[in-house]
C-alpha positions in Angstrom: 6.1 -1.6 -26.2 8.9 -2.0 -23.5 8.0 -3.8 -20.7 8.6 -2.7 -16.9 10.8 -4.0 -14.4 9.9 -4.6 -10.9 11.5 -5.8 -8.0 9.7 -8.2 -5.2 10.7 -9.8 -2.3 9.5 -13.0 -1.4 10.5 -16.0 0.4 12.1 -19.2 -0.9 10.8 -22.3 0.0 12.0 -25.4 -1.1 9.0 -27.7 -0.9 8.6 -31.9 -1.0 6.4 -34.5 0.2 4.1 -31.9 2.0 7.4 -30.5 4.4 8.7 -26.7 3.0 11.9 -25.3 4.1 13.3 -21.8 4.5 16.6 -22.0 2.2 16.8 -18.1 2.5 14.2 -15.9 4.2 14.2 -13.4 1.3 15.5 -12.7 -2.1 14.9 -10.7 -4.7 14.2 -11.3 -8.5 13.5 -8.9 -11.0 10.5 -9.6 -13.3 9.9 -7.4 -16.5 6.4 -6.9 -17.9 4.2 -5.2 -20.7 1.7 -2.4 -20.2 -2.3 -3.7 -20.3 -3.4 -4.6 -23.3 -6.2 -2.0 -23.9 -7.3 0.5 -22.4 -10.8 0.5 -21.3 -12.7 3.5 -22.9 -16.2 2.2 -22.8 -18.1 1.7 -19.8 -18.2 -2.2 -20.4 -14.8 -2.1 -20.2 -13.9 0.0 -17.6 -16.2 -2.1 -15.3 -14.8 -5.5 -16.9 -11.5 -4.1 -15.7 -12.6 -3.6 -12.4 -13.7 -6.8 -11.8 -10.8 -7.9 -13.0 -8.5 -5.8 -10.6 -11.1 -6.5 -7.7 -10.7 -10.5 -8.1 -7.2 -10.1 -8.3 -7.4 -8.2 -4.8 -9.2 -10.7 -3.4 -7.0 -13.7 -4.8 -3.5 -12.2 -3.8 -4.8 -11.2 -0.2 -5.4 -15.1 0.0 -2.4 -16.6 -1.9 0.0 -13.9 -2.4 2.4 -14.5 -5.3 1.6 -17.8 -5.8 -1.8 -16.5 -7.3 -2.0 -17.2 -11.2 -3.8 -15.6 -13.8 -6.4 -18.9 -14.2 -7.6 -18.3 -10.6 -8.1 -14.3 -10.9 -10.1 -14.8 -13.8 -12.4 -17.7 -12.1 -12.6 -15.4 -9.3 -14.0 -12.3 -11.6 -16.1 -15.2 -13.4 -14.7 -14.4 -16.4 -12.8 -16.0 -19.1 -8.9 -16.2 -19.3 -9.1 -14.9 -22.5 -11.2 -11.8 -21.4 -8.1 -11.4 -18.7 -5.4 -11.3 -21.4 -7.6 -9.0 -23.0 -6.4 -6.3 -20.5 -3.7 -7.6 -18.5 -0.5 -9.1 -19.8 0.2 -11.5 -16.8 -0.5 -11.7 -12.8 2.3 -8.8 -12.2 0.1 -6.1 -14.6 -2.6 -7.0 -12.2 -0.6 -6.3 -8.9 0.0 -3.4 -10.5 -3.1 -2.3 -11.3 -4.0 -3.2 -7.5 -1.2 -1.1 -6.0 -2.6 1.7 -8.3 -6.2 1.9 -6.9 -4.6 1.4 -3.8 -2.6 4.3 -3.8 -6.1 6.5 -5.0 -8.2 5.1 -2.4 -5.3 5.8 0.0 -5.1 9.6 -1.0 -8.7 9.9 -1.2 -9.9 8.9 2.2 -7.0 10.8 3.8 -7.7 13.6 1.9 -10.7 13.8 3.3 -9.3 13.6 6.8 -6.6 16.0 6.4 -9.2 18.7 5.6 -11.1 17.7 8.5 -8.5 18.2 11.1 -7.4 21.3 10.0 -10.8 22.5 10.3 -11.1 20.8 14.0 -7.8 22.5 15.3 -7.8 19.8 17.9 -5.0 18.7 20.7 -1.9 17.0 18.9 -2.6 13.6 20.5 -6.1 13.5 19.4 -5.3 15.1 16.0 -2.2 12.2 16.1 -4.3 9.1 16.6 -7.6 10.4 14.4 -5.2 10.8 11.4 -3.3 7.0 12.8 -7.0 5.9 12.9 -7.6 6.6 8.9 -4.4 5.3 7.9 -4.9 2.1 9.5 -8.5 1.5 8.6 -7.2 1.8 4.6 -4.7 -1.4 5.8 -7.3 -3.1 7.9 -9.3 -5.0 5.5 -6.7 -7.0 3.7 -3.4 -7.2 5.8 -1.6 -9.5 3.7 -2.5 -8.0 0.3 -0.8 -4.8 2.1 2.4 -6.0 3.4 3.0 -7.7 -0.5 1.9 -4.0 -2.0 4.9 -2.7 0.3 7.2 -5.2 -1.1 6.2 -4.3 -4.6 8.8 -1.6 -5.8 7.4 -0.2 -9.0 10.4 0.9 -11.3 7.8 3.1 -13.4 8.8 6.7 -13.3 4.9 7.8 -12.9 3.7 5.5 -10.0 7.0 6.2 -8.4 6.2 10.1 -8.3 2.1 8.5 -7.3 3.1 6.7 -4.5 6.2 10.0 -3.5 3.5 12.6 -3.7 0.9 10.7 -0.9 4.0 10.5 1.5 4.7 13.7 0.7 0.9 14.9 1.5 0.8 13.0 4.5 4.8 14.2 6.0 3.3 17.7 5.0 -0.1 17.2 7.1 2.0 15.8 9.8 4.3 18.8 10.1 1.5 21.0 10.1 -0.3 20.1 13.1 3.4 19.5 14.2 3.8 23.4 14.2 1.0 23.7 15.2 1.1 22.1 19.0 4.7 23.5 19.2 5.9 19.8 19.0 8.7 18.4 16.6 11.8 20.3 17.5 13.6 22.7 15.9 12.6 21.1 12.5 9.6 19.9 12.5 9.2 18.8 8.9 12.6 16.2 9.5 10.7 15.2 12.5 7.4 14.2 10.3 9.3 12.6 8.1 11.1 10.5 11.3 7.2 9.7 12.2 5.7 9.2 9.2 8.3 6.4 7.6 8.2 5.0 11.9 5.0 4.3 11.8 4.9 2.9 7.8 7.6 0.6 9.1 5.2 -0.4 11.9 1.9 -0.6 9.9 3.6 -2.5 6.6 6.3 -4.8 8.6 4.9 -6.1 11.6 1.0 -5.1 12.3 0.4 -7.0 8.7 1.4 -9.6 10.3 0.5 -9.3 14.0 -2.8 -7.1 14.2 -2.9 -3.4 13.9 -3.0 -1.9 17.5 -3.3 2.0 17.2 -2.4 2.9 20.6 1.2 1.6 19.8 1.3 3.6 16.8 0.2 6.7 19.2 2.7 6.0 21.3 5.2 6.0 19.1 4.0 9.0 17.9 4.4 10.7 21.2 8.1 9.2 21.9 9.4 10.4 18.5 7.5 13.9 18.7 7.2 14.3 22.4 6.0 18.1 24.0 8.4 20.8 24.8 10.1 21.3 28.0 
């Protein structure tokens, strides 16, 4: 079976006698890989697998890329063997991360989005309950995040995935722009200004720096401010 290509940004150190140096702050490689093994159909399996997918969480959010396959598998306190049983290499894992990622994501906002509509609350409170959720699914494991957003999966299917939450969540935003007469004369452009705004914000600094949701709100405001 063909593998899949994926793209990943990283940094390029060039490392000796303890000292690493930035040669160039990022570059991109291209690395191909096969689909999992098997797929888990008994419920052994399916909970072997997420172990497996669990420990890799755990050891990327610690050691980004420079996890390996021997360490997820010590982590899930299972054989390497029993790894390569399911997963082809350390990439097939990240994968698999992003995947659940993505579910959990549309999951918990789902559940949000249906509250808020229900609420028919002011746009700023609306605004920073929905900023709320999205940052709590980030909160947990900052770095593991940021490397998720550097991921670019080249699969067809987790492209449309990953294009159908931010289409869910540019849609919800819209709506309660409408709503609270805010957004302009096209609102849905403006929730897409917000929505990719504030992903910029979460993924590319507040990994990094600490998630602060009143600068999120803010921005929030700026970019959708009220009329008059």
């Amino acid at each position: 079976m063909p593998g899949r290509a994926y793209t990943v940004m990283t940094s390029l150190l060039l490392c000796a006698e303890n000292q690493c140096v930035v040669r160039h702050s990022t570059y991109a490689h291209t690395v191909t890989i096969n689909e999992p093994r098997r797929t888990p159909r008994q419920r052994r399996s399916r909970d072997t697998v997420d172990t497996l997918v669990e420990a890799a969480a755990q050891v990327f959010s610690r050691e980004g890329m420079t996890a390996t396959t021997n360490r997820i598998a010590a982590r899930a306190g299972l054989s390497i063997g029993t790894l390569y049983q399911y997963f082809p290499d350390k990439v097939a894992l990240l994968r698999a991360v992003a995947h659940r990622h993505v579910r959990d994501a549309d999951r918990r906002l789902t559940e949000v989005f249906d509250r808020l509509r229900e609420q028919d609350a002011p746009f700023e409170e609306t605004m920073r309950t929905l900023l709320d959720a999205v940052v709590d699914v980030h909160r947990d494991r900052p770095r593991l995040h940021a490397l998720l957003h550097r991921m670019m999966p080249a699969d067809p299917a987790e492209l449309t995935e990953l294009q159908a939450l931010e289409d869910r969540i540019c849609d919800e935003v819209a709506f309660h722009l409408k709503r609270c007469d805010r957004g302009g004369e096209d609102p849905e452009l403006t929730a897409r200004t917000v929505v990719h705004t504030v992903d910029a914000q979460l993924h590319r600094v507040m990994t990094r720096h600490g998630f602060d949701v009143d600068t999120l709100t803010r921005t929030v405001s700026l970019l959708a401010p009220p009329p008059g």
